[in-house]
N, C-alpha and C positions, 0 to 999 in steps of 0.2 A: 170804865169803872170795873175794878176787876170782881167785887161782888155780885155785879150784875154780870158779868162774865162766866163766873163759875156756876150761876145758875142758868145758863144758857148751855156751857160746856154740860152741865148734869143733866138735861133734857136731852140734849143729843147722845149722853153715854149710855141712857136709860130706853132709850127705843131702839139704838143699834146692840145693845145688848139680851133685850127682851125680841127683837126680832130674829136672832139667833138661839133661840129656845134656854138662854141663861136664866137663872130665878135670881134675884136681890136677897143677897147675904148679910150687908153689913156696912157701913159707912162712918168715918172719921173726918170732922173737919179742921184744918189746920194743924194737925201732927205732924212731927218728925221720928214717929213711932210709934208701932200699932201692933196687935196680936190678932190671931183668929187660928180657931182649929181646923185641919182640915179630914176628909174621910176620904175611904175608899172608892176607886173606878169613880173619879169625880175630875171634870176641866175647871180650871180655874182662870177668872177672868180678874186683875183687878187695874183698875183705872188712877192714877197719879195726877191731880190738876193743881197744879203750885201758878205762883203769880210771880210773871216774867217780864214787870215792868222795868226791872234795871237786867235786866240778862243772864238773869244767872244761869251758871250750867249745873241741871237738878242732875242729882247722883241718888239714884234709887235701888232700893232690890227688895228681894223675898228671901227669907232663908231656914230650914228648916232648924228650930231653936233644940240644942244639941249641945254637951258639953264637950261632945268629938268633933274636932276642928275638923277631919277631914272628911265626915259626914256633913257636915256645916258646909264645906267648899262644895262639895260634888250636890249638895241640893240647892243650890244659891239660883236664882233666876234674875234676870235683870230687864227690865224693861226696854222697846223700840217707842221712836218718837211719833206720835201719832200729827200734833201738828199744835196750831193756836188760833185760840176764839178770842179775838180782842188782846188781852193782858193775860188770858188762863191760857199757861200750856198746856198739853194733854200727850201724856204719855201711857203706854198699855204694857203690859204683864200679861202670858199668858201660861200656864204650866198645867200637869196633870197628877193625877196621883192612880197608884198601881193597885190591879183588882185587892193585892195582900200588901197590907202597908210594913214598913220596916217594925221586926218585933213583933207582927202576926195583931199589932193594936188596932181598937176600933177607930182611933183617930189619933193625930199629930200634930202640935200646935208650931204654926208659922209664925215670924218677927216680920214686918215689915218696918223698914228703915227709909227715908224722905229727908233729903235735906235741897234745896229748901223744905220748912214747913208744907203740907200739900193736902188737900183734901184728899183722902182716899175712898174708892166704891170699889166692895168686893161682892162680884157675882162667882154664882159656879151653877155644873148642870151634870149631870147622870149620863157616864158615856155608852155608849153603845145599844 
């Protein structure tokens, strides 16, 4: 049952991520499209669980929302495959942001894209 799946997968994403001093930012269930801003000297962590009862191959990323495509290319991040819990895949994102962010801004709002539909949890943590 992949609902009982995905809550099985978010217990496991919530303790290996809190066990690595991450804080819980923000979460989206069932999207194929998400926002969130991000800040300064910060790791970001965000976690992909789509449902992979017929096999589909998820096509994920992170990209920093920009009406300059070649800023758009060079911040784009793409997720490695972590594995599957029953029916939930589980794929991980991991990227960071620079002590001065582009444009000296206090913050930068990221697009995440998901196809299939995928629950998304985004943690992040204070580097250094």
């Amino acid at each position: 049952n992949y609902t009982t799946d995905v809550k099985t997968a978010e217990d496991a994403i919530k303790k290996g991520a809190f066990k690595n001093n991450y804080k819980y930012l923000i979460s989206f269930s069932e999207k194929t499209n998400a926002s969130f801003n991000v800040t300064p000297n910060k790791d970001y962590l965000v976690i992909f669980v789509y449902d992979n009862t017929n096999h589909p191959t998820g096509i994920f990323n992170a990209h920093l929302m920009t009406p300059d495509k070649k800023l758009e290319e060079k911040y784009t991040a793409v997720p490695d495959d972590l594995g599957q819990i029953g029916a939930a895949r589980v794929q991980r994102l991991l990227f960071n942001t620079q002590p001065t962010m582009i444009g000296g801004k206090a913050k930068l709002p990221v697009k995440l894209e998901a196809d299939p539909a995928a629950t998304i949890y985004v943690f992040y943590r204070k580097r250094g």
